[in-house]
N, CA, C and O of each residue as an XYZ file, in Angstrom:
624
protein
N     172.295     58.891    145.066
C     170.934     59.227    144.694
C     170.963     60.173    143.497
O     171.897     60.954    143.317
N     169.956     60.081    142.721
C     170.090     60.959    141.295
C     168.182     61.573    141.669
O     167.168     60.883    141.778
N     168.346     63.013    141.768
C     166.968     63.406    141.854
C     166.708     64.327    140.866
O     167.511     65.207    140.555
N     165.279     64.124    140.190
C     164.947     64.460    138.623
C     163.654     65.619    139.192
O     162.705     65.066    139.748
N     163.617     66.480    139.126
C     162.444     67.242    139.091
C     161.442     67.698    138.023
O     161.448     68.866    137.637
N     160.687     66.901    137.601
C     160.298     66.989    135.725
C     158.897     67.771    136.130
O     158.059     67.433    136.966
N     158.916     68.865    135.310
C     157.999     69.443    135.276
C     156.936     68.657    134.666
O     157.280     67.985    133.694
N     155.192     68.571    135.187
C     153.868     67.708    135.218
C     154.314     66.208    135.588
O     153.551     65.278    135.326
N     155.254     66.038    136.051
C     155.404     64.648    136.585
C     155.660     64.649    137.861
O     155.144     63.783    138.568
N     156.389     65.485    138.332
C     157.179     65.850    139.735
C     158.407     65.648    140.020
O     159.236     65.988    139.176
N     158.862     65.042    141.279
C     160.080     64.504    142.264
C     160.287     63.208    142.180
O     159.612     62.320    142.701
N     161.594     63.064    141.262
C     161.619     61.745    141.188
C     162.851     61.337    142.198
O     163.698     62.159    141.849
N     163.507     60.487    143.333
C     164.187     60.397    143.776
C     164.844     59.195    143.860
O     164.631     58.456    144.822
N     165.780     58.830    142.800
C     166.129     57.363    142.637
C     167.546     57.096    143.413
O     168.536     57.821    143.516
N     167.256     55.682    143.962
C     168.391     55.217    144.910
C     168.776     54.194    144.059
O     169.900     53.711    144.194
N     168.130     53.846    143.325
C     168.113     51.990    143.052
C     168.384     51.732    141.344
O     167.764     52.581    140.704
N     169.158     50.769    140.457
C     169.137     51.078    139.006
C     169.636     49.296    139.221
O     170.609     48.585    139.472
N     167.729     49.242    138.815
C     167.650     47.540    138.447
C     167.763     46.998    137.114
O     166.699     47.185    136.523
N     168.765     46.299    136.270
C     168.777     45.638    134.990
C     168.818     44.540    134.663
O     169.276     43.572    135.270
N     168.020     44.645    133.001
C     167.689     43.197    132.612
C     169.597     42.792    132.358
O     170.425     43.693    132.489
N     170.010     41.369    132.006
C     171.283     41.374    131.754
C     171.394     40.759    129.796
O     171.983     41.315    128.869
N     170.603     39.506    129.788
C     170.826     38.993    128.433
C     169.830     40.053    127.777
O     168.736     40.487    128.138
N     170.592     40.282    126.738
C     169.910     41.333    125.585
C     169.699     42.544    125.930
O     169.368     43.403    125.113
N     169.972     42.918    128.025
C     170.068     44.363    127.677
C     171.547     45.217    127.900
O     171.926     46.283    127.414
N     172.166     44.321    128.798
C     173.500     44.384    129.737
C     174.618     43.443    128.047
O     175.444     43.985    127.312
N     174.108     41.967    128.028
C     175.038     41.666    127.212
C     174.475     40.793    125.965
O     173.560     39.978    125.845
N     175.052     41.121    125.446
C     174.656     40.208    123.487
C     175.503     39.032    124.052
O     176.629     38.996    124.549
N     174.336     37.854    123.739
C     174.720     36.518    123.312
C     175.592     36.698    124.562
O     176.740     37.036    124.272
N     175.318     36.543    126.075
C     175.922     36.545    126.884
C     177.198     37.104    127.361
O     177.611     36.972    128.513
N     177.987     37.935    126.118
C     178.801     38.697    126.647
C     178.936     39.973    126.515
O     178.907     40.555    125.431
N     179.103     40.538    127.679
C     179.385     42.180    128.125
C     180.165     42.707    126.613
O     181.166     42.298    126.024
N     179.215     43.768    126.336
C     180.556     44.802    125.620
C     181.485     45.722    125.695
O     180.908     46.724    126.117
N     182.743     45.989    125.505
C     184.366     46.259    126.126
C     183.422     47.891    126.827
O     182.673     48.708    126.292
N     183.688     47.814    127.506
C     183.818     49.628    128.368
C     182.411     49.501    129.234
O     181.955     50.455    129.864
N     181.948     48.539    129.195
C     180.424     48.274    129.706
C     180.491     48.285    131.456
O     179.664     48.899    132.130
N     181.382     47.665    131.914
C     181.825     47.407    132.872
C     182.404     48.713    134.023
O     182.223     48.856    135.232
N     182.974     49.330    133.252
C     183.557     50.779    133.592
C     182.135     51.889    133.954
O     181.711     52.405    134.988
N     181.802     51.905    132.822
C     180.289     52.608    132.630
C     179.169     52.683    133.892
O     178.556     53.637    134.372
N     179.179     51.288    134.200
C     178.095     51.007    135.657
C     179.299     51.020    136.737
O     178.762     50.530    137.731
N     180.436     51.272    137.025
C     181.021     51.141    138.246
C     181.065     52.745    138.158
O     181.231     53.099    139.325
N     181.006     53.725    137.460
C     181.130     55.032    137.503
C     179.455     55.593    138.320
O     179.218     56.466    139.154
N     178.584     54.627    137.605
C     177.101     54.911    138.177
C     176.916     54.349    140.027
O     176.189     54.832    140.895
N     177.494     53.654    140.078
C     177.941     53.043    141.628
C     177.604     53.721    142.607
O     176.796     53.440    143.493
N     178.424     54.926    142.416
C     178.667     55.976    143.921
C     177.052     56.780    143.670
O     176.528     57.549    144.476
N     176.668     56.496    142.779
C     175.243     57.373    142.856
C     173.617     56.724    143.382
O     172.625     57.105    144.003
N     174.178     55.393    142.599
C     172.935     54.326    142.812
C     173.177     52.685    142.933
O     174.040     51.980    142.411
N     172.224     52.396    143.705
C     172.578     50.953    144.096
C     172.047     50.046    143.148
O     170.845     49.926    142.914
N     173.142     49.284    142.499
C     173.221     48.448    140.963
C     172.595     47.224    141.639
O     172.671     46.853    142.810
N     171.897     46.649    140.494
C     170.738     44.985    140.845
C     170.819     45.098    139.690
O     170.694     46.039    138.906
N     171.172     43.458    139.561
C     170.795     42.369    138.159
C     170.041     41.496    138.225
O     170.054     40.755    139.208
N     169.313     41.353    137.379
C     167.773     40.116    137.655
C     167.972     39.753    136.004
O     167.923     40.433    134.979
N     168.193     38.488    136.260
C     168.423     37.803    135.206
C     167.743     36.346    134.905
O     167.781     35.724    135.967
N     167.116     35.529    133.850
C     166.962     34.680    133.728
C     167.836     33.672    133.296
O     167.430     32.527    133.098
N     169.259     34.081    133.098
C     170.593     33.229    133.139
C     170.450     32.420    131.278
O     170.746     31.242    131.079
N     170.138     33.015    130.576
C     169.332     32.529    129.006
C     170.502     31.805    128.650
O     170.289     30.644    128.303
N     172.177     32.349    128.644
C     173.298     31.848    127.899
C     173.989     31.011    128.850
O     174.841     30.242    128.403
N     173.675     31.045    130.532
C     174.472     30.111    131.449
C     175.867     31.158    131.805
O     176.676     30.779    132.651
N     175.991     32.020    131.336
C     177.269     33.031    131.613
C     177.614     33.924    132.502
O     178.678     34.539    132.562
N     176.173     34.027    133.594
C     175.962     34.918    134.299
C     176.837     34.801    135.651
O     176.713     35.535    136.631
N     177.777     33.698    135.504
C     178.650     33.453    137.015
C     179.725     34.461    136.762
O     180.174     35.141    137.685
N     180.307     34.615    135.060
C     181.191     35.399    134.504
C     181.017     36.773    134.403
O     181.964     37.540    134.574
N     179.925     37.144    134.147
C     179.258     38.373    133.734
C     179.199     39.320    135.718
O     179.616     40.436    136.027
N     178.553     38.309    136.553
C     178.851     38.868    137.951
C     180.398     39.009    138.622
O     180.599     39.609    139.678
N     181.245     38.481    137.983
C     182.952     38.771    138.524
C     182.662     40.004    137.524
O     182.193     40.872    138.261
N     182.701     40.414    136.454
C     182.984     40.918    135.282
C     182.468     42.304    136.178
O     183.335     43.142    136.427
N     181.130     42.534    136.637
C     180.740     43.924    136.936
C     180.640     43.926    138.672
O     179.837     44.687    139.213
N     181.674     42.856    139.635
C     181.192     42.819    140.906
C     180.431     42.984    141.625
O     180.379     43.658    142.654
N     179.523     42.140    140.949
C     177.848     41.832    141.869
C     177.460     40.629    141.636
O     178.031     39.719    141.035
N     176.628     40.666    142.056
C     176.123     38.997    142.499
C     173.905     39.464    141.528
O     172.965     40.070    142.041
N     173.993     38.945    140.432
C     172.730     38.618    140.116
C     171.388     37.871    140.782
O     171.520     37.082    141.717
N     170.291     38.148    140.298
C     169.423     37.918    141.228
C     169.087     37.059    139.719
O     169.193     37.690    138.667
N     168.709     35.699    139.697
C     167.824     34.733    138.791
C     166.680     34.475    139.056
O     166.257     33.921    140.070
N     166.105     34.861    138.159
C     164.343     34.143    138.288
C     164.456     32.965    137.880
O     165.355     32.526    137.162
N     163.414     32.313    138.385
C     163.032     31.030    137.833
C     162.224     30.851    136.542
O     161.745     31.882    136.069
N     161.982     29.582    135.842
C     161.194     29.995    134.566
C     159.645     29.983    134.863
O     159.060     29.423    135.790
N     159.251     30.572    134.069
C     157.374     30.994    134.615
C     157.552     32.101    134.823
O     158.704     32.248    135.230
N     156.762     33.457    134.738
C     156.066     34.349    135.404
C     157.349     35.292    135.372
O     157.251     36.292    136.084
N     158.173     35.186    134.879
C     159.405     35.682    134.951
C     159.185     37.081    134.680
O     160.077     37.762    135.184
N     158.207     37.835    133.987
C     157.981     39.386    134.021
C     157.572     40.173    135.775
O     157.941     41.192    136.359
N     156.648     39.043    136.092
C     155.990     39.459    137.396
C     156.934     38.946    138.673
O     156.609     39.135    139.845
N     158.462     38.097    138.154
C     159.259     37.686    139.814
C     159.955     39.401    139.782
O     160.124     40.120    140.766
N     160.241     39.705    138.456
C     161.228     40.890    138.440
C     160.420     42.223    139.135
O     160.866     43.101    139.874
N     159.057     42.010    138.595
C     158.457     42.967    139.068
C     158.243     43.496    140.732
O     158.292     44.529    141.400
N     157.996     42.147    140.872
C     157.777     42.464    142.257
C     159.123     42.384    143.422
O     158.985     42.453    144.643
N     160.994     42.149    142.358
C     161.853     42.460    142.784
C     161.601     43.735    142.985
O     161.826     44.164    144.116
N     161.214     44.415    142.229
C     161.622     46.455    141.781
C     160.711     46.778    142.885
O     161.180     47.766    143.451
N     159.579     46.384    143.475
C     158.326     46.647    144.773
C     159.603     46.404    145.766
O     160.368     47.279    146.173
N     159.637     45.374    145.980
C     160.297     45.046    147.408
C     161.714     45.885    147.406
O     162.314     45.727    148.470
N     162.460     46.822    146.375
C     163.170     47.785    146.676
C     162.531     49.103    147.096
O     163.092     50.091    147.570
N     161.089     48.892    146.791
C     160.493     50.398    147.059
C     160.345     51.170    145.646
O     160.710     52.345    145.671
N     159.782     50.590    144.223
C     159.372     50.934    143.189
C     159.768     52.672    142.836
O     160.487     53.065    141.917
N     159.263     53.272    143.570
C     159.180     55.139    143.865
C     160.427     55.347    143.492
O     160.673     56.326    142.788
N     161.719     54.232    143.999
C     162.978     54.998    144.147
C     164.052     54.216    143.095
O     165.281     54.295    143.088
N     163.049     53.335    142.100
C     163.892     52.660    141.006
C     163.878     53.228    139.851
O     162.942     53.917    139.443
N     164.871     52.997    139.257
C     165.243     53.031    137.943
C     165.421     52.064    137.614
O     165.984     51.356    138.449
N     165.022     51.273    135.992
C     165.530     50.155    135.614
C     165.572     50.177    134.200
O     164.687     50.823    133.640
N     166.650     49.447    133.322
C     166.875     49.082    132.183
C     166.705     47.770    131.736
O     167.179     46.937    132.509
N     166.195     47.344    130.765
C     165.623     46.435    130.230
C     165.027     46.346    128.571
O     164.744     47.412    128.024
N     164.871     45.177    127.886
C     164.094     45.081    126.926
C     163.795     43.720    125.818
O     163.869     43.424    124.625
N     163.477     43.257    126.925
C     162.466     41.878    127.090
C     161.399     41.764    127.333
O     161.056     42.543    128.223
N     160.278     40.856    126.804
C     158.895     40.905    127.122
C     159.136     40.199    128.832
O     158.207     39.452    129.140
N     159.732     40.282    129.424
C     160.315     39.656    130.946
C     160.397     40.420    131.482
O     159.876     40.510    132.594
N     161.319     41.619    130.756
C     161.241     43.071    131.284
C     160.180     43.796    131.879
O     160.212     44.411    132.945
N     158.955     43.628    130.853
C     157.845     44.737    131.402
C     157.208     45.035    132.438
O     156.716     46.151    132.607
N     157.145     44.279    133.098
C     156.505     43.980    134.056
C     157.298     44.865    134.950
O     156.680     45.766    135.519
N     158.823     44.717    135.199
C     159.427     45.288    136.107
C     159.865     47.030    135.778
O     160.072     47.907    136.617
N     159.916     47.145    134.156
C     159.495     48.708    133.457
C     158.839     49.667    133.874
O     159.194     50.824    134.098
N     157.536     49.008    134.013
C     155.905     49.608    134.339
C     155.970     49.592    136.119
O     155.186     50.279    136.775
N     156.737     48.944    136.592
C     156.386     49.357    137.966
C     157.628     50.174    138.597
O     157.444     50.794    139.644
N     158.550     50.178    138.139
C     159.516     51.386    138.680
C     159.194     52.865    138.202
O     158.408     53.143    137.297
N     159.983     53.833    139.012
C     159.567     55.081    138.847
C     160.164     55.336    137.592
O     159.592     56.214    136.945
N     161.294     54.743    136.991
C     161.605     55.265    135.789
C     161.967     54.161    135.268
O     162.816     53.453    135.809
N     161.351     53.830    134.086
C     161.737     52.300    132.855
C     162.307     53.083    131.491
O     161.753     54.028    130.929
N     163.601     52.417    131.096
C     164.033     52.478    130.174
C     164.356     51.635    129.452
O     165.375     51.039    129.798
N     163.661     51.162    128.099
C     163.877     50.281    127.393
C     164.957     50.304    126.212
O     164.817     51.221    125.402
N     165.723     49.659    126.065
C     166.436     49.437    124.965
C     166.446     49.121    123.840
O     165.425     48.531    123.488
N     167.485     49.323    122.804
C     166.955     48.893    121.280
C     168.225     47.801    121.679
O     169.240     48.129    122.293
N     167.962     46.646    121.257
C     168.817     45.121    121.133
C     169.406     44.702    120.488
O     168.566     43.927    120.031
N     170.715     44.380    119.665
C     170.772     43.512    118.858
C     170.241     42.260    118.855
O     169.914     41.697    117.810
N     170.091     41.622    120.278
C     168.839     40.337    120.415
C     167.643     40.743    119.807
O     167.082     39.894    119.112
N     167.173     41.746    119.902
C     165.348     42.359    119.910
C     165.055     43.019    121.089
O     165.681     43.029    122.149
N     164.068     43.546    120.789
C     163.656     44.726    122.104
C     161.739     44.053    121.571
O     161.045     44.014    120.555
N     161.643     43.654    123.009
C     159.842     43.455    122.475
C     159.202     44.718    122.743
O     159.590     45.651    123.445
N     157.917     44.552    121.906
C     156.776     45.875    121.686
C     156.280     45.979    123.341
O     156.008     47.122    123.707
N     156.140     44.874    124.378
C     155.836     45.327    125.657
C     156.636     45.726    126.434
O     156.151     46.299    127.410
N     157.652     45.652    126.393
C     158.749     46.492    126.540
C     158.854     47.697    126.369
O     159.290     48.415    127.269
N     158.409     48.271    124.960
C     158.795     49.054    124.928
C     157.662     50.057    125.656
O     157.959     51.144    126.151
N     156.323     49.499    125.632
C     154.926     49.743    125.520
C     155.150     50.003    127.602
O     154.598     50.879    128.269
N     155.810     49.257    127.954
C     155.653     49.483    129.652
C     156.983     50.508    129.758
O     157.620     50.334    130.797
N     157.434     51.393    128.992
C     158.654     52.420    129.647
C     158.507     53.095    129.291
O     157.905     53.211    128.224
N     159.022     54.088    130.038
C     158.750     55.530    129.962
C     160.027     56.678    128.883
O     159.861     57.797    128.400
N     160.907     55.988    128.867
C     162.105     56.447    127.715
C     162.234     55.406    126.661
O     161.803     54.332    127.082
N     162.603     55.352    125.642
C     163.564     54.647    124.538
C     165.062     54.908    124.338
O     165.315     56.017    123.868
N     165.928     54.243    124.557
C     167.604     54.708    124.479
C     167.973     53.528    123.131
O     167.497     52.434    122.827
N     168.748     54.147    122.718
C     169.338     53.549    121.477
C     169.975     51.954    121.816
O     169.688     51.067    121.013
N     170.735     51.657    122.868
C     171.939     51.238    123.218
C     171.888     51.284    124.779
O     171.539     52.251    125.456
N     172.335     49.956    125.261
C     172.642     50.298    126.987
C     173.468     51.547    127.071
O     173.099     52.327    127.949
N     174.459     51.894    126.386
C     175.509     52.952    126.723
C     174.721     54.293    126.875
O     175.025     55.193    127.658
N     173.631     54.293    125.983
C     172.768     55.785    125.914
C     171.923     55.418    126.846
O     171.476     56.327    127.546
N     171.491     54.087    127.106
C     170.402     54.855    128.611
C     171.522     54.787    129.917
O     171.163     55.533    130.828
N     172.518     54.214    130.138
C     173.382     54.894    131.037
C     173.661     56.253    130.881
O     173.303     56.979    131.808
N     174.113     56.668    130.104
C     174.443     58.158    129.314
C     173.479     59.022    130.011
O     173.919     59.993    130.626
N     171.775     58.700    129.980
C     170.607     59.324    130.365
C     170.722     59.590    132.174
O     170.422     60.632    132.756
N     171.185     58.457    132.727
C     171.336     58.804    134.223
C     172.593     59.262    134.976
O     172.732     59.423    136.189
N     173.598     59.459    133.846
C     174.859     60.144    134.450
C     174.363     61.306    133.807
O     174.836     62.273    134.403
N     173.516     61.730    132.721
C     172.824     63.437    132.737
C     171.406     63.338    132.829
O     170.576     63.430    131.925
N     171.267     63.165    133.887
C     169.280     63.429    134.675
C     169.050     64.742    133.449
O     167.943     64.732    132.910
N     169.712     65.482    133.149
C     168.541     66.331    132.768
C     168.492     66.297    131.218
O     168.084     67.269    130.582
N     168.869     65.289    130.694
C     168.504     64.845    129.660
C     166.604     64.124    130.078
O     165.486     64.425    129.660
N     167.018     63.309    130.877
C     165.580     62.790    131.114
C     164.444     63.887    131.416
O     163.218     63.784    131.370
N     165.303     65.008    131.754
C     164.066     65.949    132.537
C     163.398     66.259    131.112
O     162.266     65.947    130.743
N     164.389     66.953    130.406
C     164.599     67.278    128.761
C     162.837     66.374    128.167
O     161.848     67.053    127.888
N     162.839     65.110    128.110
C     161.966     64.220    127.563
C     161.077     63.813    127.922
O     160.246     63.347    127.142
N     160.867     63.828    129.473
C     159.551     63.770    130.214
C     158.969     64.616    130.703
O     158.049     64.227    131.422
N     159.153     66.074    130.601
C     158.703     66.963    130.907
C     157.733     66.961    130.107
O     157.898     66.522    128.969
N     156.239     67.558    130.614
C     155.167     67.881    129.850
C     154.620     69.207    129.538
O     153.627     69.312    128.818
């Protein structure tokens, strides 16, 4: 668990760190070198979920690659299946990374959305449904192995 106490926002108490995978996890379907290491260090703190729309077909590789098993949406509505993945964990206690117009949906309803800048692209609702901007997956990981960077930016 990673708990954030942000002054005018409150108690944030996250169990859960749900991510997009194509364009936010990996370019053109593949992971970049140390990526892998990075989220198994976040592990012992929070319980990792991938929700993916499978865009490059790589995602059987990409789940050996970070030992988990992805969750695929189907095509349609694909902002609102993710979304209402991040509910049925209990929204209050998610964190999620993302930055896809697929993304938003599931951004805007966790307790903490962090959108990414892409070498794919990062869409404007994306960015428009989260509550941080990180340069790079590595910097919004970076943000939840130091909570008080986040406190740092959402504090009011």
């Amino acid at each position: 668990m990673i708990e954030l106490d942000i002054p005018g926002r409150g108690t944030l108490q996250l169990h859960h760190l749900v991510m997009d995978v194509n364009g936010t996890l990996a370019v053109d379907g593949v992971l970049p070198d140390g990526l892998a290491k990075r989220i198994s260090l976040l592990r012992g703190r929070l319980e990792v979920h991938l929700v993916t729309a499978d865009t490059h077909g790589c995602q059987a590789e990409i789940d050996r690659q970070l030992s988990l098993q992805a969750v695929r949406v189907s095509p349609g509505n694909e902002s609102e299946q993710k979304a209402e993945y991040v509910r049925r964990l209990g929204a209050a206690t998610v964190a999620v990374i993302g930055q896809g117009a697929n993304d938003a949906g599931m951004l805007a309803a966790a307790a903490l959305g962090i959108c990414v800048l892409s070498p794919e692209g990062t869409a404007v609702s994306a960015l428009l449904a989260a509550d941080l901007v990180a340069a790079d997956i590595f910097t919004a990981l970076d943000l939840l192995d130091r909570p008080l960077r986040i406190v740092a930016s959402l504090r009011t």
